[in-house]
MARGU-563882 format. One line per 5 residues: their letters; for each residue z, x, y of N, C-alpha, C. Coordinates in steps of 0.1 Angstrom, whole numbers, padded with zeros to 4 digits, m for minus. Atoms other than C-alpha are relative to their C-alpha. Example, Ala and Ser with C-alpha at 12.3 -4.5 7.8 and 13.67 -1.06 7.14 Angstrom:
// MARGU-563882
AS) 0000 0009 m0012 0078 0123 m0045 0000 0009 0012  0000 m0009 m0011 0071 0137 m0011 0008 m0008 0011;
// end
This chain:
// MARGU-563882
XXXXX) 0010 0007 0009 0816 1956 0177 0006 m0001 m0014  m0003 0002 0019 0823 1944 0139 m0005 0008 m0006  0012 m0007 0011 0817 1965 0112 0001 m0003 m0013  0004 0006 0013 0799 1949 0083 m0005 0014 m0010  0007 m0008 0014 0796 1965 0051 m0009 m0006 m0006;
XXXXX) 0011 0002 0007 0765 1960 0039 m0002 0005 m0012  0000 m0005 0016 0770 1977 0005 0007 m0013 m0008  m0008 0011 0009 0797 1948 m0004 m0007 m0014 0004  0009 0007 0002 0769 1925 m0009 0014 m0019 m0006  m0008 0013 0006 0801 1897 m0024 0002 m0003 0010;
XXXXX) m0007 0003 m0011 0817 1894 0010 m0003 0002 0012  0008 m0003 m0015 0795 1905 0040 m0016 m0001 0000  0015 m0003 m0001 0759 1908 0048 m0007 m0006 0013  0009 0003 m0012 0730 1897 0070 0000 m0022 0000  0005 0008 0002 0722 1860 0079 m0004 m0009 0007;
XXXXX) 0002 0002 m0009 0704 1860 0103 m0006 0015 0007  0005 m0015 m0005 0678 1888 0122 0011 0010 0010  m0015 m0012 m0008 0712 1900 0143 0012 m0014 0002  m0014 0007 m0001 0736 1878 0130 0006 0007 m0015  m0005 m0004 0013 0758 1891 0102 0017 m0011 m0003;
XXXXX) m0012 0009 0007 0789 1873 0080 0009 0012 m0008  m0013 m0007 0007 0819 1884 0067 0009 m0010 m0008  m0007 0009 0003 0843 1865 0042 0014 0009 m0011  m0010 m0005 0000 0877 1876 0041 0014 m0010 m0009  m0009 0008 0010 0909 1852 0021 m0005 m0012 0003;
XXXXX) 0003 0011 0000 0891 1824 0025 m0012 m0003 0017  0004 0004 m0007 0880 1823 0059 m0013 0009 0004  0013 m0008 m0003 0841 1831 0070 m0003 0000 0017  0005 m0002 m0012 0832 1847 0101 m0013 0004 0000  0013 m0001 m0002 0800 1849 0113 m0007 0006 0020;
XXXXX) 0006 m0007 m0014 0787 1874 0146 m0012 0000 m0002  0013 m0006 m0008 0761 1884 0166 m0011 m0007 0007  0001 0005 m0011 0737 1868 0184 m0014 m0005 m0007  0017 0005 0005 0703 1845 0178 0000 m0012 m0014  0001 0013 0014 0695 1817 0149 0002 0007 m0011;
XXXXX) m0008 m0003 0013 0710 1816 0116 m0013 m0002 m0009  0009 m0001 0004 0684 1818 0089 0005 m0015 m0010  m0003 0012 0009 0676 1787 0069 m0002 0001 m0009  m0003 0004 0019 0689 1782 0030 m0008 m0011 m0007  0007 0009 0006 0674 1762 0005 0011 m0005 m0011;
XXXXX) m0012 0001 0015 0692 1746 m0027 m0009 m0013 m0006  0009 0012 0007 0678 1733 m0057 0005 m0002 m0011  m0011 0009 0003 0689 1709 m0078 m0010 m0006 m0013  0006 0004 0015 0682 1706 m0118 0004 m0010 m0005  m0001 0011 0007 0680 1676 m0142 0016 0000 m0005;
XXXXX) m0015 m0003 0011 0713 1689 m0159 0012 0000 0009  m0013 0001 m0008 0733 1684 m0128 0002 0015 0009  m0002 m0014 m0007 0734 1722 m0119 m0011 m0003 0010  0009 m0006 m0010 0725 1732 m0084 0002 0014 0008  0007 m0010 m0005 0715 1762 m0069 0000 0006 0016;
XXXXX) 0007 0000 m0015 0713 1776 m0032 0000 0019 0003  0003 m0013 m0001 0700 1808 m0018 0009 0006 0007  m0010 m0002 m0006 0729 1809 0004 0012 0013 m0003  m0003 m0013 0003 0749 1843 0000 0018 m0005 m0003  m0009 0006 0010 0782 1823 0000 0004 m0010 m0003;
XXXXX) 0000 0011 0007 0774 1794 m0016 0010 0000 m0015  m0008 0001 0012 0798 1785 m0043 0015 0012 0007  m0014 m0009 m0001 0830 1807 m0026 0008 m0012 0005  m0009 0010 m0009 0860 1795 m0013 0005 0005 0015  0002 0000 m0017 0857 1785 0021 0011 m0005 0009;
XXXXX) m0009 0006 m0009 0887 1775 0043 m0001 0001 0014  0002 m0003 m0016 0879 1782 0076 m0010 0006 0006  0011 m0003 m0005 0849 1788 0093 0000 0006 0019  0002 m0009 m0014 0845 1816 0129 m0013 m0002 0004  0015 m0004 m0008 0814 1814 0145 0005 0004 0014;
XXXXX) m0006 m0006 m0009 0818 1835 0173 m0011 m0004 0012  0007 0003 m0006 0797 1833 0204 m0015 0006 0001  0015 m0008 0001 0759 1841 0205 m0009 m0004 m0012  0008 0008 0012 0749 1821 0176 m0010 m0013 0008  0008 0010 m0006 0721 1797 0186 m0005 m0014 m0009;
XXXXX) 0005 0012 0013 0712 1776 0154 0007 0004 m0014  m0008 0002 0008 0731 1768 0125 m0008 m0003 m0013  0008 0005 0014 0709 1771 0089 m0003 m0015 m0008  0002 0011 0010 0697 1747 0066 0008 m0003 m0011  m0006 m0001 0015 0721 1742 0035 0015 0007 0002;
XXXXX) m0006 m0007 m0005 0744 1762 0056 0015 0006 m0005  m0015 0001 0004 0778 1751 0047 m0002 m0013 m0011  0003 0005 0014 0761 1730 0017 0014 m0008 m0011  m0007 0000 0010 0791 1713 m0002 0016 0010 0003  m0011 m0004 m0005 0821 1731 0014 0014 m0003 0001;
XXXXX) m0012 0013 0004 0848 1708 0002 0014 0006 0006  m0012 m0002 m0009 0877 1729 0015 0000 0004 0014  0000 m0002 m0013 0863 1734 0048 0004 m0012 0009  m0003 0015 m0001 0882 1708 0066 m0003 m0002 0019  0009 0005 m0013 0870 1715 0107 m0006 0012 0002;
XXXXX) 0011 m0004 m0003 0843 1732 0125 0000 m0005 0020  0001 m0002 m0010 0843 1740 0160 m0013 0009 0002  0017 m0004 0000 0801 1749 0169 0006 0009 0017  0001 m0004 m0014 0804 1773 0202 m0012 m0004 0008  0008 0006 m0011 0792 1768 0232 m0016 0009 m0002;
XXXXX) 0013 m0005 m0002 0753 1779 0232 m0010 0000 m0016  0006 0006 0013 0744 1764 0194 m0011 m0011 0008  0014 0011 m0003 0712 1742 0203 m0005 m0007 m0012  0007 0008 0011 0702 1730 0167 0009 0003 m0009  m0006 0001 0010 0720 1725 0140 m0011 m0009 m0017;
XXXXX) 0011 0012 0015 0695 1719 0101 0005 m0006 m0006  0000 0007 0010 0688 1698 0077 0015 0002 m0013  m0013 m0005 0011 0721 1697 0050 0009 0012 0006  m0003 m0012 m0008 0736 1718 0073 0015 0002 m0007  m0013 0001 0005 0775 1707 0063 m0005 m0015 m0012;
XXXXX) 0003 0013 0009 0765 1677 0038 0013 0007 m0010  m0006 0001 0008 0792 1671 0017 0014 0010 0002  m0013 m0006 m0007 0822 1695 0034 0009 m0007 m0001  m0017 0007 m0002 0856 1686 0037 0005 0002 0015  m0008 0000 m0012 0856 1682 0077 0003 m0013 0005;
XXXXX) m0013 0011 m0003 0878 1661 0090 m0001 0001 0016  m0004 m0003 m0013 0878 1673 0125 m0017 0011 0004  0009 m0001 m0006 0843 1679 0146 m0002 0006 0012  0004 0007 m0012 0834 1688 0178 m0011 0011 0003  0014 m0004 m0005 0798 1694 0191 0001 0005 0017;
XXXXX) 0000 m0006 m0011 0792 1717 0221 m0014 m0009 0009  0010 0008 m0011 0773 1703 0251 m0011 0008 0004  0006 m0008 0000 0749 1729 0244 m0013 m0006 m0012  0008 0003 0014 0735 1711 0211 m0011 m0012 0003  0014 0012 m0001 0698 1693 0210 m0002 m0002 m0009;
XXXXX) m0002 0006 0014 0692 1684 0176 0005 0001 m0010  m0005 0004 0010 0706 1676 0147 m0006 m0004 m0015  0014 0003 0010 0687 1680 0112 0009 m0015 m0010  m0005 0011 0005 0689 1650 0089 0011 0003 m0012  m0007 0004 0009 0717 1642 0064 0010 0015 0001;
XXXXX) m0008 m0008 m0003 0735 1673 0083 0013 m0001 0000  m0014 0004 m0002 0772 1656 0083 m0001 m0006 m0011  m0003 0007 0010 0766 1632 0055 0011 0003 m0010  m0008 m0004 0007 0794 1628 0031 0012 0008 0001  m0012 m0008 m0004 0820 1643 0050 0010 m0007 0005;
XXXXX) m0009 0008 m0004 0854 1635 0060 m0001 m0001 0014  m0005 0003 m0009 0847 1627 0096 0006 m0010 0004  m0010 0012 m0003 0873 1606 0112 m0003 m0006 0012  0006 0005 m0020 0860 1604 0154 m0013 0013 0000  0019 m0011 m0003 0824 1620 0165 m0002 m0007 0015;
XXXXX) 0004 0004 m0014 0814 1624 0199 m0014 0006 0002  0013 m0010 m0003 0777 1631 0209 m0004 0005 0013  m0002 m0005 m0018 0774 1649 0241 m0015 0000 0008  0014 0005 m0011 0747 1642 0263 m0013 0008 0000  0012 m0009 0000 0723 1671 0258 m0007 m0002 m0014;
XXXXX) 0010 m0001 0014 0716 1662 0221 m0011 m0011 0003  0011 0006 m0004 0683 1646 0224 m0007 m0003 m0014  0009 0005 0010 0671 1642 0184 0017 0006 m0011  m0004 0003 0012 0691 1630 0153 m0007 m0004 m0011  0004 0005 0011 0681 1629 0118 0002 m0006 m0008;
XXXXX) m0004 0013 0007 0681 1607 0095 0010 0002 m0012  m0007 0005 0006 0709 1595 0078 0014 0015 0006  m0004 m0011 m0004 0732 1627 0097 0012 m0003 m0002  m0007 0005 0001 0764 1611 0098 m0001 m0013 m0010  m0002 0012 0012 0762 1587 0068 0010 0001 m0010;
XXXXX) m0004 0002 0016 0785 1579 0039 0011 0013 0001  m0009 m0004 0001 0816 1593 0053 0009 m0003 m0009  m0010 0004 0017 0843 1595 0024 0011 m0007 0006  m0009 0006 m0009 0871 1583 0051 0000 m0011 0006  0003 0010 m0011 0854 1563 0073 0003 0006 0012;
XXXXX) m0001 m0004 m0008 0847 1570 0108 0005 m0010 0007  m0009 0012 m0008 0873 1553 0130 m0005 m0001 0014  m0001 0007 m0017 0860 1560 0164 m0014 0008 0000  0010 m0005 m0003 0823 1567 0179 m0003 0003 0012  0003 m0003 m0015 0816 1578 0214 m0012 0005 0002;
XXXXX) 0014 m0005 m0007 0785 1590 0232 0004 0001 0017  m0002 m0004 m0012 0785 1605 0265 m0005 m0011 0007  0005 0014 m0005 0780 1577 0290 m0015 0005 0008  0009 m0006 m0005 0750 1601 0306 m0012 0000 m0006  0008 m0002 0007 0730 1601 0276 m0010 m0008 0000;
XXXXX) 0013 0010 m0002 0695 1591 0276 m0009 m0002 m0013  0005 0001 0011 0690 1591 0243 0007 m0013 m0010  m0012 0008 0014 0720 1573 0220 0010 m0004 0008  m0012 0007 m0010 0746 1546 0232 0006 m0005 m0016  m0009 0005 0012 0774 1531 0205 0001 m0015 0014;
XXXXX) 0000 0010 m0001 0774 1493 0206 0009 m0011 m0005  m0012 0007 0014 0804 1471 0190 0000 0010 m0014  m0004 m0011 0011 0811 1498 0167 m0016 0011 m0009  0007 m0003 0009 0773 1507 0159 m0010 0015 0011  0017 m0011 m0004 0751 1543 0168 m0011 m0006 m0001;
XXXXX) 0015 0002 0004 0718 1536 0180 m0006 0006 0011  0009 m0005 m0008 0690 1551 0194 0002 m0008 0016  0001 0007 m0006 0687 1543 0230 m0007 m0016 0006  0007 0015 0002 0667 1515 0230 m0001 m0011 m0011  m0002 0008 0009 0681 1501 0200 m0007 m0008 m0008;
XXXXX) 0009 0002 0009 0658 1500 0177 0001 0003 m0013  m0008 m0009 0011 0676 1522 0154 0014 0001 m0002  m0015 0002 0003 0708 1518 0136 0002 0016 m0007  m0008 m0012 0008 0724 1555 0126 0009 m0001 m0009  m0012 m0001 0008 0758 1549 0114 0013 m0009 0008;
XXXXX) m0015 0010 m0006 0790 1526 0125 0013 0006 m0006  m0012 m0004 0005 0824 1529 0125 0006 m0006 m0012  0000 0007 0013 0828 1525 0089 0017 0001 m0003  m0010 0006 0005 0867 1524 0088 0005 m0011 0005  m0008 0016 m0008 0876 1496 0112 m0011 m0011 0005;
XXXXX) 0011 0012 m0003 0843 1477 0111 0001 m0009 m0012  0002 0011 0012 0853 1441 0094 m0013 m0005 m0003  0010 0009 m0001 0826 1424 0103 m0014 0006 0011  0007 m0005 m0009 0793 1439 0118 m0015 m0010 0002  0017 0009 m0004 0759 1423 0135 m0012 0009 0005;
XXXXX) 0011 m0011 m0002 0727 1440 0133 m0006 m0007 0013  0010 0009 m0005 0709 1432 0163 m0015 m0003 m0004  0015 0009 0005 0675 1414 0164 m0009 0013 0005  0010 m0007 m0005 0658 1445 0183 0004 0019 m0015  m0003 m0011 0003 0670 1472 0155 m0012 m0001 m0011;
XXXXX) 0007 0006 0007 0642 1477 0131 m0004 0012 m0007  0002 m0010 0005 0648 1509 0116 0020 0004 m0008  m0011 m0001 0001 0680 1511 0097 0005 0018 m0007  0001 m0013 0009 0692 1550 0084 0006 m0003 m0016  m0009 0002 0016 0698 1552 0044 0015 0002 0004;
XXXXX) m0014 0005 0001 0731 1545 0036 0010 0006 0008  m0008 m0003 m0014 0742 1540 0071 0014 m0012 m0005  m0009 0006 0003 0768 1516 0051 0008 0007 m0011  m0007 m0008 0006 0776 1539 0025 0022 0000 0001  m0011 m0005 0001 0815 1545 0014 0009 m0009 0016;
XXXXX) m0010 0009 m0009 0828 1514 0041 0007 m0014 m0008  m0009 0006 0015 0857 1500 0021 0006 m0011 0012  m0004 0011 m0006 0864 1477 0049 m0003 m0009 0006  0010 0009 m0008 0834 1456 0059 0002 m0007 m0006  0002 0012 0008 0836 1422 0050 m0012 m0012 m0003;
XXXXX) 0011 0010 m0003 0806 1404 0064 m0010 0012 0007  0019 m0008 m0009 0770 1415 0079 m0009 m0008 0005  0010 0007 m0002 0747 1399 0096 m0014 0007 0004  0016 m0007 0002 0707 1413 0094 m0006 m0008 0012  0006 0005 m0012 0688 1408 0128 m0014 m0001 m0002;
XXXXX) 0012 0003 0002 0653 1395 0131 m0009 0010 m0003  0009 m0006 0004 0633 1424 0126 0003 0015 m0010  m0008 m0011 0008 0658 1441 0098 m0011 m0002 m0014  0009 0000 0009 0630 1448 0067 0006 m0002 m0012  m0006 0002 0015 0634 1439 0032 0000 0011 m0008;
XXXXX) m0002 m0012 0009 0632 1475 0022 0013 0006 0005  m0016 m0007 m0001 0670 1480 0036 0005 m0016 m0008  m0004 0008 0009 0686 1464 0008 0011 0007 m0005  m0010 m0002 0005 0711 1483 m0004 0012 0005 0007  m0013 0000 m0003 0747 1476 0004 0009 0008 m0011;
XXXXX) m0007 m0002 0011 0773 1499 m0011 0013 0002 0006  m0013 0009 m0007 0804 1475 0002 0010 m0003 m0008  m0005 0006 0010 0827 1470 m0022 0011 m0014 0004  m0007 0015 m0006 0846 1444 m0003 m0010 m0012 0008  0013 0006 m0012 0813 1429 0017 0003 m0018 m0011;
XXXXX) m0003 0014 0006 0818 1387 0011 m0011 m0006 0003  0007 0011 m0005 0789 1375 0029 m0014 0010 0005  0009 0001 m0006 0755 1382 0041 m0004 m0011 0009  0014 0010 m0007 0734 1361 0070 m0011 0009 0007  0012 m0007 m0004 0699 1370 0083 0001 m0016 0015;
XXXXX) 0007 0006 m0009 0684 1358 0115 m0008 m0010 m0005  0011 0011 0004 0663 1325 0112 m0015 0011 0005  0013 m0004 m0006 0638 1348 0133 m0005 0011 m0012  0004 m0009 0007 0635 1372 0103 m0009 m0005 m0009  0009 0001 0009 0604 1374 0087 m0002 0004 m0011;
XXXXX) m0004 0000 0013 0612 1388 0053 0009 m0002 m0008  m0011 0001 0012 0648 1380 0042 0003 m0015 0009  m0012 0014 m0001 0673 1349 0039 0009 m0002 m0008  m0012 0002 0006 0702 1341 0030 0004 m0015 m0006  m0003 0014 0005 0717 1312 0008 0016 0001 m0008;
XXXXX) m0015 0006 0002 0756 1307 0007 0000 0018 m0002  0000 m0013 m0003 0755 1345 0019 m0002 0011 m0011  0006 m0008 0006 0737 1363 m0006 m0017 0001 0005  0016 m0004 m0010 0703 1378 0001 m0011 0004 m0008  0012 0001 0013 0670 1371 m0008 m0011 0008 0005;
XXXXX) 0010 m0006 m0003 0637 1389 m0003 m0013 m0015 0001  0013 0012 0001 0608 1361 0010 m0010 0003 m0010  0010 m0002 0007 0580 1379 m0005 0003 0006 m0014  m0001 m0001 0016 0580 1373 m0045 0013 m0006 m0003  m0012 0004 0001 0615 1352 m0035 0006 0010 m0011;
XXXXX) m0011 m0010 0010 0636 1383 m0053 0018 m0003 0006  m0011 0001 m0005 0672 1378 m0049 0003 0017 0000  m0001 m0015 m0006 0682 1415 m0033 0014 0001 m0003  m0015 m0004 0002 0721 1415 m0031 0009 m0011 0001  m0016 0005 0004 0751 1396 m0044 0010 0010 0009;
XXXXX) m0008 m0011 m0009 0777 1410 m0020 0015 m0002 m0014  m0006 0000 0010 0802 1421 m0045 0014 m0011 0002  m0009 0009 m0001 0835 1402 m0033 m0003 m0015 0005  0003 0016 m0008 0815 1368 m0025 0010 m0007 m0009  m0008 0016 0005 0834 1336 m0028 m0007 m0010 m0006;
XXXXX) 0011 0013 0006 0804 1315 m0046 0014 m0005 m0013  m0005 0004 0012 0833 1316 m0076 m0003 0009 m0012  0005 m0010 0014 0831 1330 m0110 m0012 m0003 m0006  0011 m0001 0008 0802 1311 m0123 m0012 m0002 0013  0008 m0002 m0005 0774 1319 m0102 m0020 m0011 m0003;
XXXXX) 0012 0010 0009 0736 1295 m0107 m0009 0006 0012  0011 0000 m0005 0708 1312 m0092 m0008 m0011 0005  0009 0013 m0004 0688 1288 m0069 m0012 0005 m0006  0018 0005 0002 0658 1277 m0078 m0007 0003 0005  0010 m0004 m0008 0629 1289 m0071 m0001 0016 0004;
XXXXX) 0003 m0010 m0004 0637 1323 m0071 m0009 0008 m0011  0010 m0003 0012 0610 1343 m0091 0009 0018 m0008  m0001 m0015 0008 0627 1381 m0101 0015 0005 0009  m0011 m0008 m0005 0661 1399 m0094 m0001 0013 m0002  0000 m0017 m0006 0663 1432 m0081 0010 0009 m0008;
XXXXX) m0010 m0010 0008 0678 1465 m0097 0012 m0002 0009  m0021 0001 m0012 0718 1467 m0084 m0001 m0015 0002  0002 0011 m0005 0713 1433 m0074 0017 m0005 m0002  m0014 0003 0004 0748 1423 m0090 0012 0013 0000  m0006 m0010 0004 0761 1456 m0087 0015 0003 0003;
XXXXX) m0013 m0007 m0001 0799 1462 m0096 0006 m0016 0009  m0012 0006 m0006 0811 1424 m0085 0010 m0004 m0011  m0012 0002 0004 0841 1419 m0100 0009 m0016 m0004  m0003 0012 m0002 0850 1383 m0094 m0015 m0010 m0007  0014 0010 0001 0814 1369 m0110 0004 0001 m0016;
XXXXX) 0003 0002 0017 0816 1357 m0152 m0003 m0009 m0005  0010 0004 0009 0791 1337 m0155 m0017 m0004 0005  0010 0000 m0005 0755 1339 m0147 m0012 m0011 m0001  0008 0007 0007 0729 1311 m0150 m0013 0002 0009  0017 0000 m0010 0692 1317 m0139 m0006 m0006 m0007;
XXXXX) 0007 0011 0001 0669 1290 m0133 m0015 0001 0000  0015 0001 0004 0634 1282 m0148 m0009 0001 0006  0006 m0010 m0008 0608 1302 m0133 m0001 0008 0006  m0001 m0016 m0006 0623 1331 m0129 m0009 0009 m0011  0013 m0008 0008 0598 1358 m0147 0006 0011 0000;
XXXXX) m0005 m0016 0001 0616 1389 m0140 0012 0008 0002  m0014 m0004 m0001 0651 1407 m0140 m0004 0020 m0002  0000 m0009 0001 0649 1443 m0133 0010 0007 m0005  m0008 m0008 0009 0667 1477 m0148 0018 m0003 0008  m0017 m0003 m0008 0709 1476 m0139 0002 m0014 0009;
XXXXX) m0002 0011 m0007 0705 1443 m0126 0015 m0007 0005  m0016 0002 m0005 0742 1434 m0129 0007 0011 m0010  m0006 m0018 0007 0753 1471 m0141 0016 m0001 0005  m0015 m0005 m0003 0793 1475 m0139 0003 m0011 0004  m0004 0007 0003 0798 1441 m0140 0013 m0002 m0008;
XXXXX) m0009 0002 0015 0833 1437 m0163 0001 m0012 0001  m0010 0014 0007 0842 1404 m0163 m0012 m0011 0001  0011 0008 0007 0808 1392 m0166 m0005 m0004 m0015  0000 0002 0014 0808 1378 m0198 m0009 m0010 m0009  0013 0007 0005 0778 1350 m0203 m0009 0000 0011;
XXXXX) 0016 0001 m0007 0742 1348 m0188 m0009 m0007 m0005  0011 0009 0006 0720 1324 m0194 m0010 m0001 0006  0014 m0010 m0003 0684 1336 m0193 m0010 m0013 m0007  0008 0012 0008 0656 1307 m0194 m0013 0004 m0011  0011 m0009 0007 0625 1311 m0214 m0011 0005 0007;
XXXXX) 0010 0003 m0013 0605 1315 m0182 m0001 0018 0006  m0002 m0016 m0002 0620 1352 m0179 m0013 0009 m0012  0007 m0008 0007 0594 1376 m0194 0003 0010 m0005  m0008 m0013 0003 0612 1412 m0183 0010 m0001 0007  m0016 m0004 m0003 0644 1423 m0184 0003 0014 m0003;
XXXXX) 0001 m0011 m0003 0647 1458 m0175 0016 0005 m0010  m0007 m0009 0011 0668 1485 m0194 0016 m0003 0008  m0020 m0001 m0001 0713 1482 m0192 m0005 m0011 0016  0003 0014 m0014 0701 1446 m0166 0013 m0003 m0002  m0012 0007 0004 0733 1428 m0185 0008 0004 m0006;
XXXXX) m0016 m0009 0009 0765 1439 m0201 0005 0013 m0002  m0004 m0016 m0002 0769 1473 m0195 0005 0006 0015  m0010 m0005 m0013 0798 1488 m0175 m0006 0013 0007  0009 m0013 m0010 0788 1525 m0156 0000 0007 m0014  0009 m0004 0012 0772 1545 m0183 m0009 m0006 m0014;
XXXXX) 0002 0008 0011 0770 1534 m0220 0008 m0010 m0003  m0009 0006 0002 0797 1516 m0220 m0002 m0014 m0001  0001 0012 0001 0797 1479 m0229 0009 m0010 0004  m0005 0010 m0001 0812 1449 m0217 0004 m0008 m0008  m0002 0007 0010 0834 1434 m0239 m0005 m0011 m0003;
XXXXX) 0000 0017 0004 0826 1398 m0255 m0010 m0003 0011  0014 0006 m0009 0793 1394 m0235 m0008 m0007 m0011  0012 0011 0005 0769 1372 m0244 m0010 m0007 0008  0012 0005 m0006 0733 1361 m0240 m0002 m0014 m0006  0002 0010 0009 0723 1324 m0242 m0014 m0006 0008;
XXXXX) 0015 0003 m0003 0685 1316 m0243 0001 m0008 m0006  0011 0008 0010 0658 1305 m0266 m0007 0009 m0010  0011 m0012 0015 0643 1320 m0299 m0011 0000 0001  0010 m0002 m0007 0617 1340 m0291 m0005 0002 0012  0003 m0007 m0014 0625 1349 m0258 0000 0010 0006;
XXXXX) m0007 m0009 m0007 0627 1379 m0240 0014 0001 0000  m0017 m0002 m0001 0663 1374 m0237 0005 0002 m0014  m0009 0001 0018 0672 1372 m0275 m0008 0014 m0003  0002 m0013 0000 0650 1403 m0276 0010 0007 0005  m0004 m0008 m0008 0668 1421 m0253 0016 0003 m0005;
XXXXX) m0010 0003 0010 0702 1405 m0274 m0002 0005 m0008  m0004 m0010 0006 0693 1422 m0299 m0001 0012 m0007  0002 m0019 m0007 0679 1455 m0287 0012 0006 0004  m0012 m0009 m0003 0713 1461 m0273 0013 m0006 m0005  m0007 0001 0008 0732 1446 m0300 0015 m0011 0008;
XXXXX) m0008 0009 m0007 0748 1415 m0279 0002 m0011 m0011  m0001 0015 0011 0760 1381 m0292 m0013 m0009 0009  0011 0007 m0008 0732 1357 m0285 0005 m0015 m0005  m0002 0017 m0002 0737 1318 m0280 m0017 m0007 m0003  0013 0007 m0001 0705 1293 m0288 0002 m0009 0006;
XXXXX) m0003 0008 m0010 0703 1273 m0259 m0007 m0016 m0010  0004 0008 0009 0684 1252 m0286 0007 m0013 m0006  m0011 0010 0006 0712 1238 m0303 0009 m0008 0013  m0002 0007 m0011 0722 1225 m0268 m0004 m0009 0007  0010 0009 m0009 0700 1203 m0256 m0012 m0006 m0010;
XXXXX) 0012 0001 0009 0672 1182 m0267 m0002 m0022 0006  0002 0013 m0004 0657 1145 m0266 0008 m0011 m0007  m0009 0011 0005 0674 1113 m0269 m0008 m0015 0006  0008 0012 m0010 0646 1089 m0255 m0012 0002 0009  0010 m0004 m0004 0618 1086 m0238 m0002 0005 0011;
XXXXX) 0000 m0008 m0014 0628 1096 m0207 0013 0002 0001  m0013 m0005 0002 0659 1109 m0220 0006 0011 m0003  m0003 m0011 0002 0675 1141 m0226 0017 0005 0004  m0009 0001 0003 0711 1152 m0239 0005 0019 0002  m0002 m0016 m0002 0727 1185 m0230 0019 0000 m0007;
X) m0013 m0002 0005 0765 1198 m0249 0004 0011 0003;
// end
């Protein structure tokens, strides 16, 4: 049997009613027999966080779990950045919430012993291939999301009565639910028409998607893409809340334009269709290829960060029809930072010239541009 020193409270102890740990030049072993007890971690305005975890904050290189462990804590391995794989023994059955979130593993593999999986338990990790083995029977949400690598390959036991992988995409068995895709080698992916639950940023950190297509019963509250190469959106004609127009993506109800996919091909100067009433926060978020914006008369609303980290956005023309325009909407790169030689070009007395010069822009008077020449005439320069 092991013997734990329980006086050296830095490097050994309990964690677990007859499980004890040990952490020796890096590497943490962990005996004895029965569930792991579950951690918490909490997380201040100031960036600092917290966990009750005993070795939280050490340096972790290699991880033992020996046999006789049955469940795997909450918060567990929290942030583990040098832990790069994880082999779970055979007779693990649950694995919590945050279990490895944010780790440095690279290399996986789940025992055919394991039945659930708490939510956002893998997120942000380097996995590269995941296999789910037939006995797991409950995934949480977002569990595998927003790998830093991208996941090249997805499997599922062919026995499983729960989760099958579909042209590159996890989903519940009845495909209702989208998990997570192979976010390194998926160019181009297609939601089906029967998915209608998608997990948060089950797109996260995929540097190589180019296109998407949204299936008929994909909701307007999955809206955020964070693609930095994505060129296109299309929606199902059968979808009852979104649509698309020269593959960007709108919301039906309140017509909001939702996402500008950051590498689209519309060109540099961009002209909001008509008729849309309000743009969404992120909406423009971080394209690169867009400098110059014109939205069209009767739009009423522009929310906060609207085209945030924009650089080479450099004019916007804001009609007088706009009311609000939410806080760092136009000309500001990722923090305070400003966008050189931007410029707003309204109308005096609009919202937009306010907003020019609340944040100390150049403003244009669309005034001096336009005007009558006739009675059913009108001259624009």
């Amino acid at each position: 049997f092991p013997y734990i020193d329980l006086d050296n409270t830095e490097n050994s102890g309990k964690c677990g009613a007859n499980l004890y740990w040990t952490l020796e030049d890096g590497v943490l072993t962990i005996t004895g027999s029965g569930a792991m007890k579950n951690y918490t971690m909490q997380f201040y305005d100031n960036g600092v966080q917290r966990s009750d975890c005993p070795w939280y904050g050490k340096n972790i290189t290699e991880l033992v779990l020996n046999p006789g462990i049955t469940t795997i804590g909450s918060y567990a391995f929290y942030d583990c950045e040098d832990l790069t794989s994880v082999e779970l023994p055979k007779g693990v059955t649950a694995i919590g919430e945050y279990a490895f979130h944010g780790s440095g593993i690279n290399e996986l593999t789940l025992p055919n012993t394991l039945k659930t999986i708490g939510k956002w338990a893998f997120a942000y990790c380097n996995i590269n291939s995941l296999h789910i083995p037939a006995s797991v029977t409950s995934i949480g949400e977002s569990a595998f999301c927003g790998a830093i690598v991208g996941i090249s390959e997805i499997t599922v036991d062919p026995s499983s009565w729960y989760f099958t992988v579909v042209d590159g995409g996890l989903y519940n068995k009845s495909m209702t639910r989208l998990l997570t895709i192979e976010s390194a080698t998926c160019t181009s992916f297609v939601i089906p028409d029967t998915v209608s639950k998608i997990d948060l940023v089950a797109f996260d950190n995929n540097h190589v998607l180019q296109s998407i297509h949204l299936g008929a019963k994909v909701p307007a509250s999955f809206s955020h893409f964070d693609l930095r190469n994505l060129k296109t959106i299309t929606v199902s004609e059968k979808n009852a809340e979104l649509y698309s127009i020269s593959g960007v993506l709108f919301a039906k109800k309140g017509s909001q334009l939702l996402v500008y996919p950051r590498k689209s091909e519309n060109g540099g100067r961009y002209e909001v269709p008509a008729g849309t009433k309000s743009i969404a926060s992120l909406a423009f978020l971080a394209c690169p290829n867009l400098t110059e914006l014109v939205l069209p008369e009767g739009l009423t609303t522009v929310e906060a960060y609207a085209a945030v980290n924009c650089t080479n956005l450099k004019r916007v023309e804001i009609p007088a029809s706009v009311k609000t325009i939410g806080g760092m909407a136009f000309g500001y790169c990722c923090g305070y930072d400003k966008v050189e030689d931007f410029t707003i070009a309204s109308y005096c007395g609009s919202a937009a010239e306010a907003y020019a010069k609340n944040n100390d822009f150049a403003f244009v008077d669309l005034d001096f541009f336009t005007g009558e020449c006739g009675d059913d005439l009108t001259w624009t320069l």
